[in-house]
Gaussian input, Z-matrix of N, CA and C with variables (Angstrom, degrees):
# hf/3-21g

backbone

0 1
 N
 C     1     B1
 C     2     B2     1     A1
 N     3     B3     2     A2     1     D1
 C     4     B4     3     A3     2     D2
 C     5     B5     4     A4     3     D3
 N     6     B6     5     A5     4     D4
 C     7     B7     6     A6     5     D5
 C     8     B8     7     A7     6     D6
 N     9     B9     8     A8     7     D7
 C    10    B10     9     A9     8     D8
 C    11    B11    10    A10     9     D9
 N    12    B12    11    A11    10    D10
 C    13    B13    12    A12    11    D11
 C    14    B14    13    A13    12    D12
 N    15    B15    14    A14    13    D13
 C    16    B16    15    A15    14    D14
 C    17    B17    16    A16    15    D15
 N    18    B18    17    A17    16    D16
 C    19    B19    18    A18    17    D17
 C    20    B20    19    A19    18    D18
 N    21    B21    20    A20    19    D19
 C    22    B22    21    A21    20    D20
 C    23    B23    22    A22    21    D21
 N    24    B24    23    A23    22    D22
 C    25    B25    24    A24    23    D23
 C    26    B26    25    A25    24    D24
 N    27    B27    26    A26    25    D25
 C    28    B28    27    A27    26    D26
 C    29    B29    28    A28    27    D27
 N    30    B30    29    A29    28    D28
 C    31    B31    30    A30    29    D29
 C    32    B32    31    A31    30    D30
 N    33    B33    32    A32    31    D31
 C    34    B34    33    A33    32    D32
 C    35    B35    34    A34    33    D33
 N    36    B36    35    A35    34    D34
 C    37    B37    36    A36    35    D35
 C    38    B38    37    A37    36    D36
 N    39    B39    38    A38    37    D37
 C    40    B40    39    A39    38    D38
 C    41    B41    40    A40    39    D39
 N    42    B42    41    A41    40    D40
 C    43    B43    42    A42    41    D41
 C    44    B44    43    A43    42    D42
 N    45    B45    44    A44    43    D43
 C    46    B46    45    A45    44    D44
 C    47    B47    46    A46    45    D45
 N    48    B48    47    A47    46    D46
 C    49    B49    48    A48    47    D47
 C    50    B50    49    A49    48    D48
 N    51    B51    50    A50    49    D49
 C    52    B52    51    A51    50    D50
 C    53    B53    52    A52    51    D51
 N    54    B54    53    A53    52    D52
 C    55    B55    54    A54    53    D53
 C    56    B56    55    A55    54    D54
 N    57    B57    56    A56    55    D55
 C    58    B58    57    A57    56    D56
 C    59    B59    58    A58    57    D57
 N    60    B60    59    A59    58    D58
 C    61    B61    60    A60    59    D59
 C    62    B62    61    A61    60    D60
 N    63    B63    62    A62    61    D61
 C    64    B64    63    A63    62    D62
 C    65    B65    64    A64    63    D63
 N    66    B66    65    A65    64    D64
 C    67    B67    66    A66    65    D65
 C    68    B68    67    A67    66    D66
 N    69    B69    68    A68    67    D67
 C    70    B70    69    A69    68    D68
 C    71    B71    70    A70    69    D69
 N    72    B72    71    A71    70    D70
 C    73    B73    72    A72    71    D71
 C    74    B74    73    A73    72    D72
 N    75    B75    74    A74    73    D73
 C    76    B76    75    A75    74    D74
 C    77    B77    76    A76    75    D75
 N    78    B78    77    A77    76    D76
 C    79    B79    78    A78    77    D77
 C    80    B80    79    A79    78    D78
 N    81    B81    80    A80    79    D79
 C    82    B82    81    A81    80    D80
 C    83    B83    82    A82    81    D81
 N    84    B84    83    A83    82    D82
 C    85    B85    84    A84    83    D83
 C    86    B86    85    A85    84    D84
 N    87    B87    86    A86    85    D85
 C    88    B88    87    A87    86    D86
 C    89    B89    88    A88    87    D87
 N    90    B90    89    A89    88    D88
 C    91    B91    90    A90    89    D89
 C    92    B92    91    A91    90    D90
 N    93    B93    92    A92    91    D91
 C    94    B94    93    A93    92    D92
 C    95    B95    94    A94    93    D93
 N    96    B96    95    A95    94    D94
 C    97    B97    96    A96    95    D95
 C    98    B98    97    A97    96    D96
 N    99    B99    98    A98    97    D97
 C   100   B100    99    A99    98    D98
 C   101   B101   100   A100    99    D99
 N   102   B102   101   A101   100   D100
 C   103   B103   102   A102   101   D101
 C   104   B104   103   A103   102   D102
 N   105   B105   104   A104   103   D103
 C   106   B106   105   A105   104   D104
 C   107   B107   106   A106   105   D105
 N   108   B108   107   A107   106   D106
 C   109   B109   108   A108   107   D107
 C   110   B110   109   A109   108   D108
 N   111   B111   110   A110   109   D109
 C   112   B112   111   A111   110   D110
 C   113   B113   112   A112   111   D111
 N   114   B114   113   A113   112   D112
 C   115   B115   114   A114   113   D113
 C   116   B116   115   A115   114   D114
 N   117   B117   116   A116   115   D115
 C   118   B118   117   A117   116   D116
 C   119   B119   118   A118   117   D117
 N   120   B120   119   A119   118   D118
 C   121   B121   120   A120   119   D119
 C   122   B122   121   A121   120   D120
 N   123   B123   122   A122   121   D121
 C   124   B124   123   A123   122   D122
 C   125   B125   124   A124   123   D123
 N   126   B126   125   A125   124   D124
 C   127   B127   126   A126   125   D125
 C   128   B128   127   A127   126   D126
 N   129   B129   128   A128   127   D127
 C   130   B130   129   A129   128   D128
 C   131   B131   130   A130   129   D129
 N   132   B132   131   A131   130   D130
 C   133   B133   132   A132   131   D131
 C   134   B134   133   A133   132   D132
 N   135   B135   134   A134   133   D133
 C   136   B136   135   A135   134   D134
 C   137   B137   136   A136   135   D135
 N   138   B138   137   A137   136   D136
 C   139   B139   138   A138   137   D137
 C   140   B140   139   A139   138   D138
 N   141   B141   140   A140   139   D139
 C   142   B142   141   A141   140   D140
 C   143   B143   142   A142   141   D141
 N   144   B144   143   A143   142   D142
 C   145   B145   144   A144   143   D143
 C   146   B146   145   A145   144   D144
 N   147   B147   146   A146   145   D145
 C   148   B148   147   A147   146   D146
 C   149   B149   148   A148   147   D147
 N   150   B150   149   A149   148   D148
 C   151   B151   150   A150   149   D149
 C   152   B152   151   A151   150   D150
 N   153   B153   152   A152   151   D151
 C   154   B154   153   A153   152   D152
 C   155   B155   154   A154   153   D153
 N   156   B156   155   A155   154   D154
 C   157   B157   156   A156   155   D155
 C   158   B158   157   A157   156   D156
 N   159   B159   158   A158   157   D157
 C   160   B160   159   A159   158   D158
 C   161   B161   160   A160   159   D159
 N   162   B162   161   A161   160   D160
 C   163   B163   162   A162   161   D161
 C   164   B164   163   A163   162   D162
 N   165   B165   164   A164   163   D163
 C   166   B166   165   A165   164   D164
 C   167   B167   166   A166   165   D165
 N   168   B168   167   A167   166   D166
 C   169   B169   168   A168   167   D167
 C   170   B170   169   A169   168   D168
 N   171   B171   170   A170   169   D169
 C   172   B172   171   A171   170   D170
 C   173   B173   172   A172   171   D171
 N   174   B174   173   A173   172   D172
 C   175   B175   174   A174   173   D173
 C   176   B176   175   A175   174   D174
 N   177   B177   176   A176   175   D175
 C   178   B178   177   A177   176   D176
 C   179   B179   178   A178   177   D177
 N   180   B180   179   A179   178   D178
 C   181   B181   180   A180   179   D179
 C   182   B182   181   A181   180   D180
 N   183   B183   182   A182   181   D181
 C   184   B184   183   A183   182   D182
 C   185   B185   184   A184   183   D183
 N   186   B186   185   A185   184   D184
 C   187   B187   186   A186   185   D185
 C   188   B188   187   A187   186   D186
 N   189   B189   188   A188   187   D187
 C   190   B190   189   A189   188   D188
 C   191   B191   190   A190   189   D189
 N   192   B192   191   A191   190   D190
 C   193   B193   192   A192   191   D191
 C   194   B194   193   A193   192   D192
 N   195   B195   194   A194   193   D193
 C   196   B196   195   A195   194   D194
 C   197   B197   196   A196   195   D195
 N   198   B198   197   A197   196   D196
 C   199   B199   198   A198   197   D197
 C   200   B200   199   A199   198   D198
 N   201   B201   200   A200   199   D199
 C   202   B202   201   A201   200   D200
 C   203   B203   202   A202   201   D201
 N   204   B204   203   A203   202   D202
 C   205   B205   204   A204   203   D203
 C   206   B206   205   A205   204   D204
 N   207   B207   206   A206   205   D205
 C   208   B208   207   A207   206   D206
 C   209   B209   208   A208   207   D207
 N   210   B210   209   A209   208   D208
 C   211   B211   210   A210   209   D209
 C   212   B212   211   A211   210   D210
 N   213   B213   212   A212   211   D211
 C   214   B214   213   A213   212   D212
 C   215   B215   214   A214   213   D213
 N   216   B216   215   A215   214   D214
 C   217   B217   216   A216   215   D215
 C   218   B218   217   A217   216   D216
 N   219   B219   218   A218   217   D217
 C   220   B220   219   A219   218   D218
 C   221   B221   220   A220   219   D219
 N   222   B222   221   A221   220   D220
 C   223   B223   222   A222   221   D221
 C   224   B224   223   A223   222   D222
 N   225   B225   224   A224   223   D223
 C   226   B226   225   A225   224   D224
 C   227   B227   226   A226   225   D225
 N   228   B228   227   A227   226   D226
 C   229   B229   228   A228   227   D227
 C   230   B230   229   A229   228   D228
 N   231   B231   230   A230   229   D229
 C   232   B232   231   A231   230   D230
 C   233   B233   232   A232   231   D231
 N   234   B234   233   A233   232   D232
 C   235   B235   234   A234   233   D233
 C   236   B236   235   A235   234   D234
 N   237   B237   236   A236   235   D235
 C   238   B238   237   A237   236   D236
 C   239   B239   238   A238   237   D237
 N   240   B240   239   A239   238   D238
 C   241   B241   240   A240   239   D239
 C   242   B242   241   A241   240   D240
 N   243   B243   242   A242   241   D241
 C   244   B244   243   A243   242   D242
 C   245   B245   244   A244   243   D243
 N   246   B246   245   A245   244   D244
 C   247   B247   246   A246   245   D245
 C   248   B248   247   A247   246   D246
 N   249   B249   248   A248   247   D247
 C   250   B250   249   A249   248   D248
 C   251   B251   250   A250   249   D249
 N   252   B252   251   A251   250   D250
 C   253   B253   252   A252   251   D251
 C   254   B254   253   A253   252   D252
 N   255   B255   254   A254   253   D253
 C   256   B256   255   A255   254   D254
 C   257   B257   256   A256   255   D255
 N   258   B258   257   A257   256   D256
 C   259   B259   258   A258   257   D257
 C   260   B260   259   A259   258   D258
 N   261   B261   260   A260   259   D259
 C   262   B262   261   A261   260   D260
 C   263   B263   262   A262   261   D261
 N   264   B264   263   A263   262   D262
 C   265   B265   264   A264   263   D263
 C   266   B266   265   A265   264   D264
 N   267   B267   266   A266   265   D265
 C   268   B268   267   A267   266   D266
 C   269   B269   268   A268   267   D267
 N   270   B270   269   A269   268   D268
 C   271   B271   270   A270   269   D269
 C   272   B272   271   A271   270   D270
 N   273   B273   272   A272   271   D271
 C   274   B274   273   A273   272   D272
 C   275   B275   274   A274   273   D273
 N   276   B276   275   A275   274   D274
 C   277   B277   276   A276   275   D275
 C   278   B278   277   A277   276   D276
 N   279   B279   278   A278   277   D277
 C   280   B280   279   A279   278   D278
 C   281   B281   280   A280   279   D279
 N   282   B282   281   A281   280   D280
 C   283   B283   282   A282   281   D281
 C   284   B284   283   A283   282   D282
 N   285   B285   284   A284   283   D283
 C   286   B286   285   A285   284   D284
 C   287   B287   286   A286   285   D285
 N   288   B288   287   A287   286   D286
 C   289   B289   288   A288   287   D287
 C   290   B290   289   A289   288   D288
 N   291   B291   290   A290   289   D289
 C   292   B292   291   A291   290   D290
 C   293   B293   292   A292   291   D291
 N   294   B294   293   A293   292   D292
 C   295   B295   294   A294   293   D293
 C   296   B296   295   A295   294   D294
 N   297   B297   296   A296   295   D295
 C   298   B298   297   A297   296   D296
 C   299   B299   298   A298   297   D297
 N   300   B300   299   A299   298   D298
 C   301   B301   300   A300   299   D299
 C   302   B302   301   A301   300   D300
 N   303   B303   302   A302   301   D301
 C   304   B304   303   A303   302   D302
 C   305   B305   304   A304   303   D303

   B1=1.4434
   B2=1.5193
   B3=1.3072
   B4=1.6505
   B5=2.0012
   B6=1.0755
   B7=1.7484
   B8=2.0467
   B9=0.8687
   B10=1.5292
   B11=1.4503
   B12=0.8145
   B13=1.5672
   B14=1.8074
   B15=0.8276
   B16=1.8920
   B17=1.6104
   B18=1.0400
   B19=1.4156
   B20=1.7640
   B21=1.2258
   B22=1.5019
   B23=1.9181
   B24=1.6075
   B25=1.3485
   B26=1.5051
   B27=1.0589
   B28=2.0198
   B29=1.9364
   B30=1.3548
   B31=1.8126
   B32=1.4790
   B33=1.7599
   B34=1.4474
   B35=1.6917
   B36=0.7720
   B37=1.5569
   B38=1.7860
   B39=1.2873
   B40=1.4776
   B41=1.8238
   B42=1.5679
   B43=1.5795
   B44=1.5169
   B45=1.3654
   B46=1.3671
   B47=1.5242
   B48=1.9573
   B49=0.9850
   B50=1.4134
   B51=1.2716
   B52=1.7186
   B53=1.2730
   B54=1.8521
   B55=0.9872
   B56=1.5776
   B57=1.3561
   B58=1.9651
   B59=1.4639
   B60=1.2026
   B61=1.3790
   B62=1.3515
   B63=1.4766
   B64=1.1917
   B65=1.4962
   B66=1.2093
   B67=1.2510
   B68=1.6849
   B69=1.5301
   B70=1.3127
   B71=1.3303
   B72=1.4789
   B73=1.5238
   B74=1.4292
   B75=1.5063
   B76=1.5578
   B77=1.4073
   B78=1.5732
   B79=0.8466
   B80=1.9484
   B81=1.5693
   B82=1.2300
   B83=1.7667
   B84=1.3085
   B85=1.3358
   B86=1.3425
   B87=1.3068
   B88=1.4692
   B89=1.8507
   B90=1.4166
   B91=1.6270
   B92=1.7675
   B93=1.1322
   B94=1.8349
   B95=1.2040
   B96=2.0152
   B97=1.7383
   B98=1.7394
   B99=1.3396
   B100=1.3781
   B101=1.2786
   B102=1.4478
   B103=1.7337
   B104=1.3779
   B105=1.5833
   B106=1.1883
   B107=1.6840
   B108=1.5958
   B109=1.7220
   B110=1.5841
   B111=0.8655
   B112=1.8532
   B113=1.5077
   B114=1.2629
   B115=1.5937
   B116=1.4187
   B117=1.0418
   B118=1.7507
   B119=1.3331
   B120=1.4533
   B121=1.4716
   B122=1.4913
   B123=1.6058
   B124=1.3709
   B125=1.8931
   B126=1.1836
   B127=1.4132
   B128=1.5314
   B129=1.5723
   B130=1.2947
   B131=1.3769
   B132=1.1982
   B133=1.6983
   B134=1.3564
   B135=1.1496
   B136=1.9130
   B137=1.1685
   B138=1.9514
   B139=1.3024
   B140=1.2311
   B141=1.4726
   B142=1.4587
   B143=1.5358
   B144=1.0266
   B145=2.1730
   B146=1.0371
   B147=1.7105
   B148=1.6474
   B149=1.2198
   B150=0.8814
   B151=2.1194
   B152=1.4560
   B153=1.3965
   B154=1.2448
   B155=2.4587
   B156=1.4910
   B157=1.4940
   B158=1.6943
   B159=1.1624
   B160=1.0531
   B161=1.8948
   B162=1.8721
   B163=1.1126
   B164=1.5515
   B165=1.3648
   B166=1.0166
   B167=1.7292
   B168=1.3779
   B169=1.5259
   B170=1.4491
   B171=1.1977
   B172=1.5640
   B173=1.4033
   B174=1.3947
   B175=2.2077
   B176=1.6440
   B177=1.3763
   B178=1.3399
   B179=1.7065
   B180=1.6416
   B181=1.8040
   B182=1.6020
   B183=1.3594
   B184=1.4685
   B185=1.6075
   B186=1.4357
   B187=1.1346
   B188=1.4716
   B189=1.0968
   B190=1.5437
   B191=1.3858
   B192=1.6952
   B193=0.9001
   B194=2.1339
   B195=0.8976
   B196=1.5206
   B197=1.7076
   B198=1.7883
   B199=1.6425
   B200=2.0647
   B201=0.9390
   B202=1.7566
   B203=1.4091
   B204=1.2275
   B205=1.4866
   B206=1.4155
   B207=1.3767
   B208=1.4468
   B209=1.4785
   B210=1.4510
   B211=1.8057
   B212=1.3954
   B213=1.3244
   B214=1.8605
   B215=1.2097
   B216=1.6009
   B217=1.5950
   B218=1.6632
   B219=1.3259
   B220=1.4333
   B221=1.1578
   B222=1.4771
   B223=1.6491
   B224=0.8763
   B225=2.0231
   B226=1.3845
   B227=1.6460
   B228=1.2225
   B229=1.4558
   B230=1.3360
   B231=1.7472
   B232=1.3128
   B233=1.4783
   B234=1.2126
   B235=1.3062
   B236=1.3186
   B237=1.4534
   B238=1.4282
   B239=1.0274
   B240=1.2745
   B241=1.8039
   B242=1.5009
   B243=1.7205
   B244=1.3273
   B245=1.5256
   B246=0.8755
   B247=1.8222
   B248=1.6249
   B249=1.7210
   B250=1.2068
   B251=1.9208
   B252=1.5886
   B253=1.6798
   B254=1.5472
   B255=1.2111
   B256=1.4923
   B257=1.4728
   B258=1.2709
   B259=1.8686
   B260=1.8852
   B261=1.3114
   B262=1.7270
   B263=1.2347
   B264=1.1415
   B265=1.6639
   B266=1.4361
   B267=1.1989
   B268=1.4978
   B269=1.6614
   B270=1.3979
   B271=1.3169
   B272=1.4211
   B273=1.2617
   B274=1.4420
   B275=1.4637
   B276=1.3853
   B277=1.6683
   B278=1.4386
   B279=0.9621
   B280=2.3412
   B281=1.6387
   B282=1.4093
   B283=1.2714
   B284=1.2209
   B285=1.5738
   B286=1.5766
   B287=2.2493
   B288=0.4863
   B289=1.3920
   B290=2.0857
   B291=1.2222
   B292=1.5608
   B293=1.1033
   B294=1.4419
   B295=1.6442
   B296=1.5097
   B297=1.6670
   B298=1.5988
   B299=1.2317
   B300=1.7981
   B301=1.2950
   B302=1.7341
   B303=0.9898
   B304=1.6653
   B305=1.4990
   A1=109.31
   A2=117.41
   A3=113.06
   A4=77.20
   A5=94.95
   A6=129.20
   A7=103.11
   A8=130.42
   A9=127.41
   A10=112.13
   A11=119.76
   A12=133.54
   A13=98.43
   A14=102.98
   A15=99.71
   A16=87.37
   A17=145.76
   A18=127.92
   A19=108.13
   A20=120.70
   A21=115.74
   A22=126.38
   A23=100.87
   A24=102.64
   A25=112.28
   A26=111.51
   A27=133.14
   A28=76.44
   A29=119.31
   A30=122.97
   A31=89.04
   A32=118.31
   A33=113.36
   A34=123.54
   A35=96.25
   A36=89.50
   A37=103.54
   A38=106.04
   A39=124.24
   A40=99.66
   A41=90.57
   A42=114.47
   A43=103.74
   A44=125.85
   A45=157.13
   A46=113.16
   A47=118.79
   A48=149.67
   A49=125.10
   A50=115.00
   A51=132.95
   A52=115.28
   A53=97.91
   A54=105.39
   A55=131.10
   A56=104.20
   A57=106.55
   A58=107.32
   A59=123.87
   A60=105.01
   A61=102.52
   A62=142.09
   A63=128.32
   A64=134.48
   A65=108.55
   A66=133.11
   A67=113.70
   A68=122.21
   A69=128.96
   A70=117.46
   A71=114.23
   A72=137.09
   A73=126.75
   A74=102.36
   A75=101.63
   A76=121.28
   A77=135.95
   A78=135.96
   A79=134.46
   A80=72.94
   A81=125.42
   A82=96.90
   A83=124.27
   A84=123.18
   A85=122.02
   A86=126.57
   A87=130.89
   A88=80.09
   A89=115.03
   A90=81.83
   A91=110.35
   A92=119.88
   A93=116.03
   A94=112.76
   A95=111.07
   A96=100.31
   A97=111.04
   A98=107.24
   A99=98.75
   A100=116.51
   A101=114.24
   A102=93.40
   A103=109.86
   A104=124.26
   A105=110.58
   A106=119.89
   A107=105.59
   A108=91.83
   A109=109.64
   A110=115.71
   A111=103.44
   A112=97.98
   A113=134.98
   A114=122.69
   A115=112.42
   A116=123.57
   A117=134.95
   A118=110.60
   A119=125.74
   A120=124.71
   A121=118.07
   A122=106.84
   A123=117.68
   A124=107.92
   A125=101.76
   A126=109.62
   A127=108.77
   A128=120.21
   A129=107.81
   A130=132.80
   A131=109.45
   A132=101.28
   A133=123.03
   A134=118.54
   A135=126.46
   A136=81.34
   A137=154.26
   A138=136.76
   A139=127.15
   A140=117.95
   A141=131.89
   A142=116.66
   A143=107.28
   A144=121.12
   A145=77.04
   A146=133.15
   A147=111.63
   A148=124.87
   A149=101.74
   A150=113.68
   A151=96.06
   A152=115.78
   A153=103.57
   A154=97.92
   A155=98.31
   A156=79.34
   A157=99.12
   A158=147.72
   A159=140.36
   A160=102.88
   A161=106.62
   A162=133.05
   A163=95.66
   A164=110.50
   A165=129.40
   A166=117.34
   A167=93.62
   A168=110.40
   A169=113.75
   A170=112.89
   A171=132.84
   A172=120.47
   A173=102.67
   A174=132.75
   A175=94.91
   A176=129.36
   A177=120.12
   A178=117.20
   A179=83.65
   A180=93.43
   A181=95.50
   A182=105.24
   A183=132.59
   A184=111.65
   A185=128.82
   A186=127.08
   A187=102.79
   A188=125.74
   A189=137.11
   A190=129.03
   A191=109.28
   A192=110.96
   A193=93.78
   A194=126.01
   A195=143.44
   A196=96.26
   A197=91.63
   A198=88.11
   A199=92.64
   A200=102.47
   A201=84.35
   A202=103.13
   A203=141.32
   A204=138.75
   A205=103.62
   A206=138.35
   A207=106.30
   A208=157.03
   A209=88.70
   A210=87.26
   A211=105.08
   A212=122.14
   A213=106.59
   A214=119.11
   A215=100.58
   A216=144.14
   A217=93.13
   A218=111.37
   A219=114.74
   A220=148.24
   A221=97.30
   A222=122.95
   A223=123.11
   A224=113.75
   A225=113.52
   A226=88.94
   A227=137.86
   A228=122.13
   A229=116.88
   A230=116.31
   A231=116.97
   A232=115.89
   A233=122.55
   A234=135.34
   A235=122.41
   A236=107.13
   A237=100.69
   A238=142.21
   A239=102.08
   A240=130.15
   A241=81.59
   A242=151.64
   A243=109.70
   A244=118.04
   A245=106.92
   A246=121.78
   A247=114.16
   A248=103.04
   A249=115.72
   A250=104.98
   A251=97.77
   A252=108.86
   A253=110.61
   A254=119.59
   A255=132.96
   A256=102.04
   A257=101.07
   A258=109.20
   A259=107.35
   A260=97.08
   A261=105.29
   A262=88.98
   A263=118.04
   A264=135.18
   A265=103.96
   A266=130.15
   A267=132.18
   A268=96.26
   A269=128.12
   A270=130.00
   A271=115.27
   A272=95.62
   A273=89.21
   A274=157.98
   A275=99.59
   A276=114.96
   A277=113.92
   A278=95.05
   A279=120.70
   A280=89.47
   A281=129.94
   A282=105.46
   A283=95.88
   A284=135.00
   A285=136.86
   A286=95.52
   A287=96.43
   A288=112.16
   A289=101.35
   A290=109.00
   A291=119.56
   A292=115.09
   A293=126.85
   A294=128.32
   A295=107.28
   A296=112.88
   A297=114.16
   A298=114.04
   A299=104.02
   A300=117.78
   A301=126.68
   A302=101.14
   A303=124.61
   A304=128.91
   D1=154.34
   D2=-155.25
   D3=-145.76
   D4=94.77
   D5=175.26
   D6=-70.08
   D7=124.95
   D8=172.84
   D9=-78.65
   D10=-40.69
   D11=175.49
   D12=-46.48
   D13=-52.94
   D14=-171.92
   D15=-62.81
   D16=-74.52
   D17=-149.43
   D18=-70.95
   D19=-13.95
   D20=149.93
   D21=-61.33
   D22=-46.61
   D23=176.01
   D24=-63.88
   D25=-39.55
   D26=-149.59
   D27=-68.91
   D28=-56.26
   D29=-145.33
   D30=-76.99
   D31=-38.17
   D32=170.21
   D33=-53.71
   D34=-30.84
   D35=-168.09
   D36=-88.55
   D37=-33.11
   D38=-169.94
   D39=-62.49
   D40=-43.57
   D41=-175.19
   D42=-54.99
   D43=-68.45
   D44=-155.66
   D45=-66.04
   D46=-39.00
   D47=151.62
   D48=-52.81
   D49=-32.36
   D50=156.30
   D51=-46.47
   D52=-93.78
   D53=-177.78
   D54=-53.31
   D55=-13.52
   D56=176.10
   D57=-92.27
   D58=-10.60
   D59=164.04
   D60=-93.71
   D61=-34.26
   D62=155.31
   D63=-37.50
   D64=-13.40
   D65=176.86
   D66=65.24
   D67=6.53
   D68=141.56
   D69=-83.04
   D70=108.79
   D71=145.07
   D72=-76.98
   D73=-38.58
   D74=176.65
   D75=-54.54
   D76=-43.04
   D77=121.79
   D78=42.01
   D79=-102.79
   D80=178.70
   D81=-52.57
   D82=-56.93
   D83=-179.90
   D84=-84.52
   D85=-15.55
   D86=-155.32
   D87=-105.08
   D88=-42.13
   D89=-175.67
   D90=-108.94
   D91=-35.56
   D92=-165.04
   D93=-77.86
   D94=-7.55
   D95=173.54
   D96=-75.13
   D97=-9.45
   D98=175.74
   D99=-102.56
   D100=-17.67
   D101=167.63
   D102=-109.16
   D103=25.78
   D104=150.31
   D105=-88.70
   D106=-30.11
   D107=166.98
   D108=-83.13
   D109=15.55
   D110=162.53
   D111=-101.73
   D112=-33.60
   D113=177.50
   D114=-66.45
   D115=-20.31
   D116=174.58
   D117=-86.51
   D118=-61.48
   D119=164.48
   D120=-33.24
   D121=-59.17
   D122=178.60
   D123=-41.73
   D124=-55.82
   D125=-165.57
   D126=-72.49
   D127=-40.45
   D128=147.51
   D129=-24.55
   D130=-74.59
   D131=176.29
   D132=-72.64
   D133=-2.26
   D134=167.75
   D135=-78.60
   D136=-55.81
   D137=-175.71
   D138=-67.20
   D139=-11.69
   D140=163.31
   D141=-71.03
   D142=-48.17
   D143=-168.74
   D144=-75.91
   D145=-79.52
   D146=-150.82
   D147=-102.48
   D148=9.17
   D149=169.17
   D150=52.13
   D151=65.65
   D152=161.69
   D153=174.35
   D154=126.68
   D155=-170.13
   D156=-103.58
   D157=42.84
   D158=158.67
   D159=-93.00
   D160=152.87
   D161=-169.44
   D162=-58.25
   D163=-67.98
   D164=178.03
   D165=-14.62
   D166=-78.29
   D167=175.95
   D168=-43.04
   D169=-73.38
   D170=168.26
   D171=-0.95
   D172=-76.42
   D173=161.30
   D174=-50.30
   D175=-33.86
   D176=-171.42
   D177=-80.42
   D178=-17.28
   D179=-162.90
   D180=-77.47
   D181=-54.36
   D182=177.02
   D183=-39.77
   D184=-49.01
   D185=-168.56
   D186=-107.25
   D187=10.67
   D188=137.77
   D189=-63.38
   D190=-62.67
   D191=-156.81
   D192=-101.18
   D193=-5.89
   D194=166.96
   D195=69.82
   D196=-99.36
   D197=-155.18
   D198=-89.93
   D199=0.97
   D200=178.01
   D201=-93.13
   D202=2.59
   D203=162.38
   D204=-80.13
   D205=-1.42
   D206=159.56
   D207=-41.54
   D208=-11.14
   D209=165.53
   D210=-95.89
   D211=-13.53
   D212=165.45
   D213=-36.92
   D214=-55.36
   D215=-146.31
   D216=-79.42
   D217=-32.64
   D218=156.35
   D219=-48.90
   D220=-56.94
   D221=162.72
   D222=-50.67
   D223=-56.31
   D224=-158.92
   D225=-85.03
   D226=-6.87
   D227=175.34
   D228=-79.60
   D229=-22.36
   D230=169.64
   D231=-87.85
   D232=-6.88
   D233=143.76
   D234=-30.23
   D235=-107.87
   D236=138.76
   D237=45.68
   D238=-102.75
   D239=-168.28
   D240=-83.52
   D241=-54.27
   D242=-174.83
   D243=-69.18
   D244=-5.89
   D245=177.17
   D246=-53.08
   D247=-51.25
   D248=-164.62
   D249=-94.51
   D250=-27.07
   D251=165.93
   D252=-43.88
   D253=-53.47
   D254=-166.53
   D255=-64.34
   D256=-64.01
   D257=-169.46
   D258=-53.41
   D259=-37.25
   D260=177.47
   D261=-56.01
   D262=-102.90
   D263=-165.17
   D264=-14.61
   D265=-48.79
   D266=-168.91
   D267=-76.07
   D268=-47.47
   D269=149.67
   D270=-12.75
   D271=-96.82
   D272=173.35
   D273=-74.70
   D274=-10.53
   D275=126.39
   D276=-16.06
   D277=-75.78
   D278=-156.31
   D279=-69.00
   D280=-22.51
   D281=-166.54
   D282=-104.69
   D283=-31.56
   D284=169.51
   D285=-54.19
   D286=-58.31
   D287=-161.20
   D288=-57.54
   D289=-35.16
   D290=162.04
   D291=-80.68
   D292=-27.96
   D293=-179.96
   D294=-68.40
   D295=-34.00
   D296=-158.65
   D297=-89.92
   D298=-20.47
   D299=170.64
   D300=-58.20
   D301=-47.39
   D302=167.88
   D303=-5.85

């Protein structure tokens, strides 16, 4: 079973681990504490609509239920996008943080 929640925790810590050896934390708090509780919230209510938090299920609920699962299709897209918010930010972290080194 392939759980969503682990690749939120896994990018947090991975995330968090960056920026503290970079020695920017501020960072680190001013932007991913908010799209990490919207990637959890989000997934909350994807565990509410389909009573069930595996990937698996999810794509199953969706291609069941077609066009009336659009607010899944919602969630897991705002999912997502805080998914890819985090990895940016640490991005560009890592590239300010290699420029200053220089």
């Amino acid at each position: 079973m392939f759980y969503l929640e682990l690749i939120v925790y896994v990018i947090t810590i991975i995330s968090f681990t960056g920026h503290f050896v970079m020695r920017e934390l501020y960072p680190f708090y001013l932007y991913n504490t908010t799209t990490i509780i919207f990637a959890l919230l989000s997934l909350n209510k994807i565990n509410a609509i389909v009573d069930n938090r595996d990937l698996y299920d999810i794509f199953l609920y969706i291609m069941y239920y077609g066009f009336d699962a659009l607010n899944v299709v919602g969630f897991l897209f705002l999912y997502f996008f805080c998914v890819w918010l985090i990895l940016y930010n640490l991005y560009t972290v890592y590239k300010v943080y290699k420029e200053s080194n220089k």
